[in-house]
DSSP file (Angstrom, degrees, kcal/mol; ACC not computed):
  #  RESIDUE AA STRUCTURE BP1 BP2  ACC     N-H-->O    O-->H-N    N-H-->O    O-->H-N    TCO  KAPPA ALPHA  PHI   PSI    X-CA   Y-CA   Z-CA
    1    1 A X              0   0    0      0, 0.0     2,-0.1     0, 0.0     0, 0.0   0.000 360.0 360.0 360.0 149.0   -2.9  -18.6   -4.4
    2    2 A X        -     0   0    0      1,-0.1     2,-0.3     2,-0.1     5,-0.0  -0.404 360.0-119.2-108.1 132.3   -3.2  -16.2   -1.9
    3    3 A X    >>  -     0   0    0      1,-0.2     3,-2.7    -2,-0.1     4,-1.2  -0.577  19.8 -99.2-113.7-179.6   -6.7  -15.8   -0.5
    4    4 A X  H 3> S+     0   0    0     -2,-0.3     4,-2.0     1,-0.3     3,-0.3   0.775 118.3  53.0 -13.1 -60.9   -9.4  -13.1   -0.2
    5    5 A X  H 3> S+     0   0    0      1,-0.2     4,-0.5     2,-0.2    -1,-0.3   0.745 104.0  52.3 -58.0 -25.5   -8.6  -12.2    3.1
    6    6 A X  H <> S+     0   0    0     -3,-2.7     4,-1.6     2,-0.2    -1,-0.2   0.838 110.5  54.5 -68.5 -49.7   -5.1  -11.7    2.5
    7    7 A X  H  X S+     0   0    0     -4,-1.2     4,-2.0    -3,-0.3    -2,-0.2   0.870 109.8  45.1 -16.8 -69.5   -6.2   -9.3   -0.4
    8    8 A X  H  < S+     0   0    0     -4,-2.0     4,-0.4     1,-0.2    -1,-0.2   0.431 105.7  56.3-100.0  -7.1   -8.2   -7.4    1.5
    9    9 A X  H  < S+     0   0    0     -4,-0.5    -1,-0.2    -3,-0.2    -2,-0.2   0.546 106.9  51.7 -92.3   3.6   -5.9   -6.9    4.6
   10   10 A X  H  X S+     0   0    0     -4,-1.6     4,-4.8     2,-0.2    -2,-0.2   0.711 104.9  56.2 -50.6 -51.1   -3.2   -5.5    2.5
   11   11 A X  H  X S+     0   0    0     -4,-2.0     4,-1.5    -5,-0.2    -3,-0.1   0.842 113.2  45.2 -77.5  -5.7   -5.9   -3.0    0.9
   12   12 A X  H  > S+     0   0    0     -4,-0.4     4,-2.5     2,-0.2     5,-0.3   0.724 109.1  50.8 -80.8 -18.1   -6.6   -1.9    4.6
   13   13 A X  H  > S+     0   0    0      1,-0.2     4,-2.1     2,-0.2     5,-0.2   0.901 112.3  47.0 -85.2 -29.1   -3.5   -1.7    5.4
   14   14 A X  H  X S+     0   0    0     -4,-4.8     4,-2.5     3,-0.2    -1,-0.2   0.953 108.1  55.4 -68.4 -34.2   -2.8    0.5    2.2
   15   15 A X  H  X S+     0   0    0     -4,-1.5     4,-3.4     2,-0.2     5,-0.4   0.930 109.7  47.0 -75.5 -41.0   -5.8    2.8    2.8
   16   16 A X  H  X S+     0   0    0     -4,-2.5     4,-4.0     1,-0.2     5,-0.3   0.995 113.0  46.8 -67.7 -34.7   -4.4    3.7    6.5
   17   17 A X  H  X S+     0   0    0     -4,-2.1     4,-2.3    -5,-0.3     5,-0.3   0.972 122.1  43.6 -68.5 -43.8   -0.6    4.4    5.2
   18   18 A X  H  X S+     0   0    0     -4,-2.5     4,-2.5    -5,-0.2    -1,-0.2   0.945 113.8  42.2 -75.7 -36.6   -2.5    6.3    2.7
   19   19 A X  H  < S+     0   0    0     -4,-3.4     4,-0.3     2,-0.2    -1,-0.2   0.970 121.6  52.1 -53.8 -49.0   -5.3    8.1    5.1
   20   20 A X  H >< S+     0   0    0     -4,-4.0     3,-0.9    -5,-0.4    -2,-0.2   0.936 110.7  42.8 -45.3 -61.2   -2.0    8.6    7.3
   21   21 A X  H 3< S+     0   0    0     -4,-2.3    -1,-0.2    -5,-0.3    -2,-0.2   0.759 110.3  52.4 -81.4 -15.3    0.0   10.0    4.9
   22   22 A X  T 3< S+     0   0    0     -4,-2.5     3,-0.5    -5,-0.3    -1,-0.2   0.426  75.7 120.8 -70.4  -8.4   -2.5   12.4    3.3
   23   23 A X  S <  S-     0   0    0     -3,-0.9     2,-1.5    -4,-0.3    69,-0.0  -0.541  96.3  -0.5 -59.4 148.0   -3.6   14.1    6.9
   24   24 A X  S    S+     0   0    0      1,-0.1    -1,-0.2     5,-0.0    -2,-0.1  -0.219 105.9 135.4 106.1 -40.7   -2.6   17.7    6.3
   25   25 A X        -     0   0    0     -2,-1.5     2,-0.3    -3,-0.5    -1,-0.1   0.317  29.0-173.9 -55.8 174.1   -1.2   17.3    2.5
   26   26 A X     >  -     0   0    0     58,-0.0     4,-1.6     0, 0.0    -1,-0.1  -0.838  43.5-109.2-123.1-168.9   -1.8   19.3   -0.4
   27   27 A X  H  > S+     0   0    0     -2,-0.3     4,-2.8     2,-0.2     5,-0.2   0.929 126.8  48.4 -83.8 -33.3   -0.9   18.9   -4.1
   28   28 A X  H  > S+     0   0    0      1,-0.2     4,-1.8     2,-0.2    -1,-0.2   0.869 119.6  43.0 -61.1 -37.7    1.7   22.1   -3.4
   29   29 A X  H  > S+     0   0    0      1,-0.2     4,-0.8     2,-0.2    -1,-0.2   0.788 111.8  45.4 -70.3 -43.4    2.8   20.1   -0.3
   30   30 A X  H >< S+     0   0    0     -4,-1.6     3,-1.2     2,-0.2     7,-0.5   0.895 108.8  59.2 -92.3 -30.1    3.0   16.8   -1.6
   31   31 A X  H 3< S+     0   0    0     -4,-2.8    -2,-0.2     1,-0.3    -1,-0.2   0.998 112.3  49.3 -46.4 -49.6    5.3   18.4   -5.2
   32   32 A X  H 3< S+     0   0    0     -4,-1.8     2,-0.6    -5,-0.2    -1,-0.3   0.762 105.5  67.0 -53.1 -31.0    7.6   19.5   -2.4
   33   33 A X    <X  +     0   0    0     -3,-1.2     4,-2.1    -4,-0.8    -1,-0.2  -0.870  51.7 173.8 -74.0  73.2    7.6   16.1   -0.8
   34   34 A X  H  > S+     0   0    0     -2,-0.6     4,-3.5     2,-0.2     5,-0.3   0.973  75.1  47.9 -34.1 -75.5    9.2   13.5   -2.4
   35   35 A X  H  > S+     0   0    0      1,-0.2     4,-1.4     2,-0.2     3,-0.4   0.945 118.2  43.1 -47.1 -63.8    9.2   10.6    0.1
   36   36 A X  H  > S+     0   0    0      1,-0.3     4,-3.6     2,-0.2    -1,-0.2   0.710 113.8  49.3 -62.8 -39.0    5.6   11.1    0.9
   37   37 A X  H  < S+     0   0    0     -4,-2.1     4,-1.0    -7,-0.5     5,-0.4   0.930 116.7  43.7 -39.0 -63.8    4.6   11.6   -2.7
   38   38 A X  H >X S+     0   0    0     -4,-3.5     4,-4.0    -3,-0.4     3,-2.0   0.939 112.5  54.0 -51.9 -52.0    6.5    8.6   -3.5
   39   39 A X  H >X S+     0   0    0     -4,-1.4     2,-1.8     2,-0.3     3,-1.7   0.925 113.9  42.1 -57.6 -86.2    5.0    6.6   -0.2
   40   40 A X  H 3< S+     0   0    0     -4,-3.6    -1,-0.3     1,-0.4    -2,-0.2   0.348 107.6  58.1-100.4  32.3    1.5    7.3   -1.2
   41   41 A X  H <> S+     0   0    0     -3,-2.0     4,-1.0    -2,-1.8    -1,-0.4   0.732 113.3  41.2-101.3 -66.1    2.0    6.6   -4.7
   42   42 A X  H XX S+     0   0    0     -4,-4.0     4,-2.3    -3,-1.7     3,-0.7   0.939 109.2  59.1 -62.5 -43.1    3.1    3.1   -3.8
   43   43 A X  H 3X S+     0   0    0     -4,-0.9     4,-3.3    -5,-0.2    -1,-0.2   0.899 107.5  49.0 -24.7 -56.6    0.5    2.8   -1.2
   44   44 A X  H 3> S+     0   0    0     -3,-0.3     4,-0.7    -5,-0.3    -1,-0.2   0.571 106.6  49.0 -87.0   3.6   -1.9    3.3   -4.0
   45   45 A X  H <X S+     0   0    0     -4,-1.0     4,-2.6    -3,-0.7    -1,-0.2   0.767 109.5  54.4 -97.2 -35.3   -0.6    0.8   -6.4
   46   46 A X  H  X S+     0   0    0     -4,-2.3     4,-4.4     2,-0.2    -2,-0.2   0.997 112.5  55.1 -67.2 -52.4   -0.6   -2.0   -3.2
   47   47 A X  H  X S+     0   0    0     -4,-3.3     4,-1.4     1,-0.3     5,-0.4   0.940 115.6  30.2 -60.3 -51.4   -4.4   -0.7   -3.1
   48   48 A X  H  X S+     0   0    0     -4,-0.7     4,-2.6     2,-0.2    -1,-0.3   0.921 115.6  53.1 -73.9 -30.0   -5.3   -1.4   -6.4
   49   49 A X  H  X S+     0   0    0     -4,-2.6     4,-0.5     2,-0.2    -2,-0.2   0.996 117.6  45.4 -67.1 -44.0   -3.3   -4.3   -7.3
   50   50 A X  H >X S+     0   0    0     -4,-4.4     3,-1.5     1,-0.2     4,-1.3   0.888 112.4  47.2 -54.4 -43.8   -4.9   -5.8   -3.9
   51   51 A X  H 3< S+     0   0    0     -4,-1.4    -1,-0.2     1,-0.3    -3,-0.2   0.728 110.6  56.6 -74.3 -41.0   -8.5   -4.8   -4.6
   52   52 A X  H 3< S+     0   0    0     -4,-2.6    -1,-0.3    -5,-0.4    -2,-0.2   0.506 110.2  46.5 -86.2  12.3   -8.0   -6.2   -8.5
   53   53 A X  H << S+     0   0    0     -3,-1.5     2,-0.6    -4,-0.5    -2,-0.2   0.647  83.5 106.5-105.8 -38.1   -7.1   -9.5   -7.2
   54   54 A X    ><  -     0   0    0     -4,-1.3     3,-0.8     1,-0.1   -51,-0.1  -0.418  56.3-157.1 -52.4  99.0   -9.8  -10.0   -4.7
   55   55 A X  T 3  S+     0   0    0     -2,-0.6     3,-0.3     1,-0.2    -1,-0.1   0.513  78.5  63.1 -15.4 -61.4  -12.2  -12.5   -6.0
   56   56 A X  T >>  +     0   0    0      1,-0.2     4,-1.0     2,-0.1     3,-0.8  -0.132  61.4 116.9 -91.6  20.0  -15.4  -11.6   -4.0
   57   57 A X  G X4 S+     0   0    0     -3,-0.8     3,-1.5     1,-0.2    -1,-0.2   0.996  70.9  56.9 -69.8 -40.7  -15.9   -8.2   -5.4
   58   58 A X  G >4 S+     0   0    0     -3,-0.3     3,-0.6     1,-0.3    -1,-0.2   0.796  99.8  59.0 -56.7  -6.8  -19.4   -9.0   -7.1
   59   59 A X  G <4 S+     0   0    0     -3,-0.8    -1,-0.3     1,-0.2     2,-0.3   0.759 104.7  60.3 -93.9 -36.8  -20.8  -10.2   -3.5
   60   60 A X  G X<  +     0   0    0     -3,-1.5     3,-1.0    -4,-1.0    -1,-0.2   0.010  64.1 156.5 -78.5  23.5  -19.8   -6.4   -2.7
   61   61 A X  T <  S+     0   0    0     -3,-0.6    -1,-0.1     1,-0.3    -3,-0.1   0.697  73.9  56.4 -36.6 -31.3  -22.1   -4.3   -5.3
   62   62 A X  T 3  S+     0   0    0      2,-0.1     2,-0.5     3,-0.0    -1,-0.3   0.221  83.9  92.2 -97.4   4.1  -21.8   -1.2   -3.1
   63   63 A X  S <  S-     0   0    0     -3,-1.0     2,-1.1    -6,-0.2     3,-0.1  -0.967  74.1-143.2-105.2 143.7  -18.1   -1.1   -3.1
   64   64 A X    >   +     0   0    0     -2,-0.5     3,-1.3     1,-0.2     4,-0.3  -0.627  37.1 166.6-120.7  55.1  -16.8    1.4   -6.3
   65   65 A X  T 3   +     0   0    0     -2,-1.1     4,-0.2     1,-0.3    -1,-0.2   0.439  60.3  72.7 -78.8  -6.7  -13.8   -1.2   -6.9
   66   66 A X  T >> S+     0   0    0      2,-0.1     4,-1.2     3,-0.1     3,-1.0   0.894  87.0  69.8 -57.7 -51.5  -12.9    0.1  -10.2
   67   67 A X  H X> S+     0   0    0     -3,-1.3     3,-4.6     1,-0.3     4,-1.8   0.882  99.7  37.7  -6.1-123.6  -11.4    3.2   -8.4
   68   68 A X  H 3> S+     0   0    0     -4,-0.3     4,-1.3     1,-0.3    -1,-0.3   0.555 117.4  51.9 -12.1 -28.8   -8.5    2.1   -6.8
   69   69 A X  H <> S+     0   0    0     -3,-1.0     4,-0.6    -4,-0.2    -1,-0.3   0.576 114.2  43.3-111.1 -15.1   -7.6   -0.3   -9.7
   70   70 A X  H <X>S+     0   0    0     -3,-4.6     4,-1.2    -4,-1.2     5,-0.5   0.761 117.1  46.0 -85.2 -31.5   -7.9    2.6  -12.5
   71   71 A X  H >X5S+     0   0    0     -4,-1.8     4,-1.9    -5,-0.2     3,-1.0   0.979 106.8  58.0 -77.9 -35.9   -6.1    5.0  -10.2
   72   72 A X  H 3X5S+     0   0    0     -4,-1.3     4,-3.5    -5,-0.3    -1,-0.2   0.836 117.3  42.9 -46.5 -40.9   -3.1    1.8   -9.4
   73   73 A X  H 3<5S+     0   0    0     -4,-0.6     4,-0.3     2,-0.2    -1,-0.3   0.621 108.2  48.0-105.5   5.5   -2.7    2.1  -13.4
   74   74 A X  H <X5S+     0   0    0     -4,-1.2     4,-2.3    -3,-1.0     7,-0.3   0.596 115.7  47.5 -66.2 -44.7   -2.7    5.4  -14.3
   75   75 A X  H  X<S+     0   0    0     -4,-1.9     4,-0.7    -5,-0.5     3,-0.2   0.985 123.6  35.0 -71.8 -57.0   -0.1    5.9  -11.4
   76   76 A X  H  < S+     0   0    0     -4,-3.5    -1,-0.2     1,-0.2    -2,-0.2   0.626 129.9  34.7 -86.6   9.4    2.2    2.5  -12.9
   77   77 A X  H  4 S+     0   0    0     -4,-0.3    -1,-0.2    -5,-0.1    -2,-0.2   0.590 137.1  17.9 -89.4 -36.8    1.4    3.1  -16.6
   78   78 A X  H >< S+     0   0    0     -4,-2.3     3,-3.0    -3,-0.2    -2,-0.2  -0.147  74.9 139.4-162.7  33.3    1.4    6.6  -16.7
   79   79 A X  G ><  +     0   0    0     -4,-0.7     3,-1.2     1,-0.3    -1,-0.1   0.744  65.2  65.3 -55.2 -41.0    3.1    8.1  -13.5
   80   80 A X  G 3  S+     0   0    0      1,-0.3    -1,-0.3    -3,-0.1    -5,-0.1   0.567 114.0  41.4 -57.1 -18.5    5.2   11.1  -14.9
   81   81 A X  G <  S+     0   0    0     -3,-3.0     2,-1.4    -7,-0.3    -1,-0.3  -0.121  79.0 125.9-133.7  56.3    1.7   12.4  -15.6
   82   82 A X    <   -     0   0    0     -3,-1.2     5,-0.1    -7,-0.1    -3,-0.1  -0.648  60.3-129.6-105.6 102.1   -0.4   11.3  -12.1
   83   83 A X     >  -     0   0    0     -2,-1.4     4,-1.3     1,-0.1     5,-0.1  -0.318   8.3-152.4 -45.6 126.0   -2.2   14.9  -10.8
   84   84 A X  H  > S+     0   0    0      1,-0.2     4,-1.6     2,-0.2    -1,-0.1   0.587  96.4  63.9-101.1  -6.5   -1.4   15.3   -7.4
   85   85 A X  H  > S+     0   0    0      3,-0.2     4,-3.0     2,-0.1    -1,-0.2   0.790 113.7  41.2 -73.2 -27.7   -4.7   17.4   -6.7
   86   86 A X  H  > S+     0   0    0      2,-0.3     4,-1.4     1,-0.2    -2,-0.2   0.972 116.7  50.7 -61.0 -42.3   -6.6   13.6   -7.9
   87   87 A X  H >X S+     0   0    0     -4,-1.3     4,-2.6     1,-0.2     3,-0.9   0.987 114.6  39.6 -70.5 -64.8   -4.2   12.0   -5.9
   88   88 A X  H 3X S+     0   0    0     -4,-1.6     4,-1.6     1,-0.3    -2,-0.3   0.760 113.4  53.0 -52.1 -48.1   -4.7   14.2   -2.8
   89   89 A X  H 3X>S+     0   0    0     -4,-3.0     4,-2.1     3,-0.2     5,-0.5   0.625 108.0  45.0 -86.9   0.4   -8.2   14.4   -2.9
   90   90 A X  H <<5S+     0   0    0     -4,-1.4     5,-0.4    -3,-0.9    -2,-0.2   0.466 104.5  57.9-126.2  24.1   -9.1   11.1   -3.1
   91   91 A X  H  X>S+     0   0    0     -4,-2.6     5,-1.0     3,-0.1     4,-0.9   0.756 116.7  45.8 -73.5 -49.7   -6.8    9.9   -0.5
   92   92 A X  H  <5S+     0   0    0     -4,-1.6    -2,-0.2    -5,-0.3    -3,-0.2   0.831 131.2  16.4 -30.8 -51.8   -9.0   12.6    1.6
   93   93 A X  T  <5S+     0   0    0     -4,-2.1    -1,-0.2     2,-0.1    -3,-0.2   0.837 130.6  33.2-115.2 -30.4  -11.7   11.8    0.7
   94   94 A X  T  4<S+     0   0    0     -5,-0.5     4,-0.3     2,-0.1    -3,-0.1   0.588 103.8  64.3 -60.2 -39.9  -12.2    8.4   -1.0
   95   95 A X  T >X5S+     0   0    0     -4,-0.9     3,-4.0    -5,-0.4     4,-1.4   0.991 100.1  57.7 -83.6 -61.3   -9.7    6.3    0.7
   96   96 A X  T 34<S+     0   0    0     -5,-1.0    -1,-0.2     1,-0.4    -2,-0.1   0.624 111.3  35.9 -43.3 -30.3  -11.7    6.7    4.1
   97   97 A X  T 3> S+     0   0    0     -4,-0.2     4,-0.7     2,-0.1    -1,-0.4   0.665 112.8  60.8-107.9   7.7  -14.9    5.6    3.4
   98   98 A X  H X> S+     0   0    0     -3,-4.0     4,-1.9    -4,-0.3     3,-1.1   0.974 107.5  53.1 -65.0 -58.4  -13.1    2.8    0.9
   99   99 A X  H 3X S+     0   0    0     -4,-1.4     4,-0.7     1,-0.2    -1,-0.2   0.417 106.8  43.8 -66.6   9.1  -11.5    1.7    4.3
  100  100 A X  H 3> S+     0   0    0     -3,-0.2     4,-0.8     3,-0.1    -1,-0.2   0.538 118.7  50.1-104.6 -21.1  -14.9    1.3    6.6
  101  101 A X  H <X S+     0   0    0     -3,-1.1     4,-2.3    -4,-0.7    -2,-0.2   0.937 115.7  41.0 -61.5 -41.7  -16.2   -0.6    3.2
  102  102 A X  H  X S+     0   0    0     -4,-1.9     4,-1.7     1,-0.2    -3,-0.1   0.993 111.3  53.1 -59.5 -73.7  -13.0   -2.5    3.4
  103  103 A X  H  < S+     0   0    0     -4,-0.7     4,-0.5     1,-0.2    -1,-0.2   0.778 115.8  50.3 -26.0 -45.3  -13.0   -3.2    7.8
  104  104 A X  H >< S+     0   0    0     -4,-0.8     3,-1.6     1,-0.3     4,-0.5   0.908 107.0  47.1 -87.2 -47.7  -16.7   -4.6    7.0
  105  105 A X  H >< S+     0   0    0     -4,-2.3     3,-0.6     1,-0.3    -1,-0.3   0.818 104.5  61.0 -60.9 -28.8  -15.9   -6.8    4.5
  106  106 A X  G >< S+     0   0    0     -4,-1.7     3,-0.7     1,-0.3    -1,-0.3   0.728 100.8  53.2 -73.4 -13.6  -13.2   -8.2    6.2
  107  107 A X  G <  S+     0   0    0     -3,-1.6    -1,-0.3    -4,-0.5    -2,-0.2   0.551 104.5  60.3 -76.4 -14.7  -15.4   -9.4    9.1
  108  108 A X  G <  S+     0   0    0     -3,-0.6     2,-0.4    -4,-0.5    -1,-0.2   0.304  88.6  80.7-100.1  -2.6  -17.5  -11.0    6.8
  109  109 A X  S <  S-     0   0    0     -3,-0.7     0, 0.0    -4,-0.1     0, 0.0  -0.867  88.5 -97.9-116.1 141.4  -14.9  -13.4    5.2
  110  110 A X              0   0    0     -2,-0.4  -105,-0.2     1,-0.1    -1,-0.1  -0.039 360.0 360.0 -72.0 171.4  -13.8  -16.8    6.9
  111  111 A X              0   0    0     -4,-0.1    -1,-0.1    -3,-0.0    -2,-0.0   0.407 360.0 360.0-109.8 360.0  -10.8  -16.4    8.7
């Protein structure tokens, strides 16, 4: 089994392709955009599936880990109907301080 750490550098590595791909966006921007839409729609299913596998969330109180793993199943359950202003604002705004929660945690976990 794969362990924490692994977890949790996958869900940084999803929050930057997501932070990345969200610079600029809007929900008008992103309809128009396929690839990118798609990209940070898979980005945000790798973030939640990692973040609901990760072990050590209770050690983490201050992390809001439900997020990411309700938005990962709205978007693979229920994609056709995933809002791209939700989508778009919480890569903006959400994802960024998820990933300095993330960076921290990862320093904290044996290597």
């Amino acid at each position: 089994m794969p362990s924490d750490r692994l977890f949790v550098q996958e869900a940084i590595t999803a929050s930057e392709r997501i932070v990345t791909l969200a610079a600029g966006e809007t929900a008008e921007t992103l309809a128009a955009d396929a690839n990118t839409r798609d990209a940070l729609l898979w980005n945000f299913t790798v973030l939640g599936e990692a973040i609901g596998r990760f072990a050590l969330k209770d050690e983490f109180p201050e992390v809001e880990w439900h997020k990411p793993v309700s938005l990962r199943n709205r978007i693979v359950h229920g994609y056709w109907s995933a809002d791209l202003d939700i989508l778009i604002d919480a890569a903006q705004r959400s994802v960024p301080d998820l990933l300095n929660q993330l960076t921290g945690i990862l320093v904290k976990l044996p290597s």
